[in-house]
C-alpha positions in Angstrom: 0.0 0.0 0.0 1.5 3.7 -0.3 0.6 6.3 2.1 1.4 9.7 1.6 1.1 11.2 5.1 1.0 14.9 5.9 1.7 14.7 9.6 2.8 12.3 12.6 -0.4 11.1 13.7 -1.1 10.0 9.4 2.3 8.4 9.8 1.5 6.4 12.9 -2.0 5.6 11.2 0.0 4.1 8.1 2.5 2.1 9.9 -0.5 1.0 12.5 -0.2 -2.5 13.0 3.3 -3.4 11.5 6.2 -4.4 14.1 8.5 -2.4 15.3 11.5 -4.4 13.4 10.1 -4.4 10.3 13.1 -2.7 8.1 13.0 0.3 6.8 14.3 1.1 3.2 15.1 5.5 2.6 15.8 6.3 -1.0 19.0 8.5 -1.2 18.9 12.2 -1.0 15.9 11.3 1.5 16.7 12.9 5.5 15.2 10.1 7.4 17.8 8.2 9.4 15.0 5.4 10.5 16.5 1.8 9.5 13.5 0.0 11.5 9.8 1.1 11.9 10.1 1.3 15.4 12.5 4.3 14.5 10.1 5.6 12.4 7.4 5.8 14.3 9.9 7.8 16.8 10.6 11.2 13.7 9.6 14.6 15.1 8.8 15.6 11.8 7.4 14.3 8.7 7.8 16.1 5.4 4.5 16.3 3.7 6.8 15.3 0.4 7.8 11.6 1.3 5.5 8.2 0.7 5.6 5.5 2.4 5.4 1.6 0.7 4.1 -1.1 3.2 4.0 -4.6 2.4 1.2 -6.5 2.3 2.8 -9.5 4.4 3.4 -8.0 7.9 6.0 -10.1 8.6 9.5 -9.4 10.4 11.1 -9.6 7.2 8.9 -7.6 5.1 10.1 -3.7 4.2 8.7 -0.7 4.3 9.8 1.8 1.5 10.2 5.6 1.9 10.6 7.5 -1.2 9.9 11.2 -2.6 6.5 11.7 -4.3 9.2 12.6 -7.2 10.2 9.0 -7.7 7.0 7.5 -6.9 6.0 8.9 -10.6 9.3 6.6 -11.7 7.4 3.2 -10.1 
């Protein structure tokens, strides 16, 4: 699924039910350190320019993807 939150709380509501180690895929050029979605869910800030992919499967081993609306257009 791709979300493309504008705040925190739309963040939290897309990652909802995934766990917290799920990995966590940035594209390049991208300023989100998160490397899990546990660390996700911890950003301050969100900028309303970034999508986030979630897996249907939520497994462990699954990824989430964060990418700029930009190079969603490129999928």
């Amino acid at each position: 699924m791709r979300y493309k939150p504008k705040s925190i709380a739309a963040l939290h509501v897309a990652l909802g039910g995934l766990p917290d180690k799920m990995r966590v895929e940035v594209d390049r050029g991208i300023r989100v350190s998160a490397k899990t979605v546990g660390e996700l869910r911890k950003v301050t800030a969100w900028p309303e320019n970034l999508v986030i992919i979630t897996p249907q499967e939520r497994r462990p081993e699954s990824t989430v993807k964060v990418v700029g609306r930009e190079e969603l257009l490129s999928l």
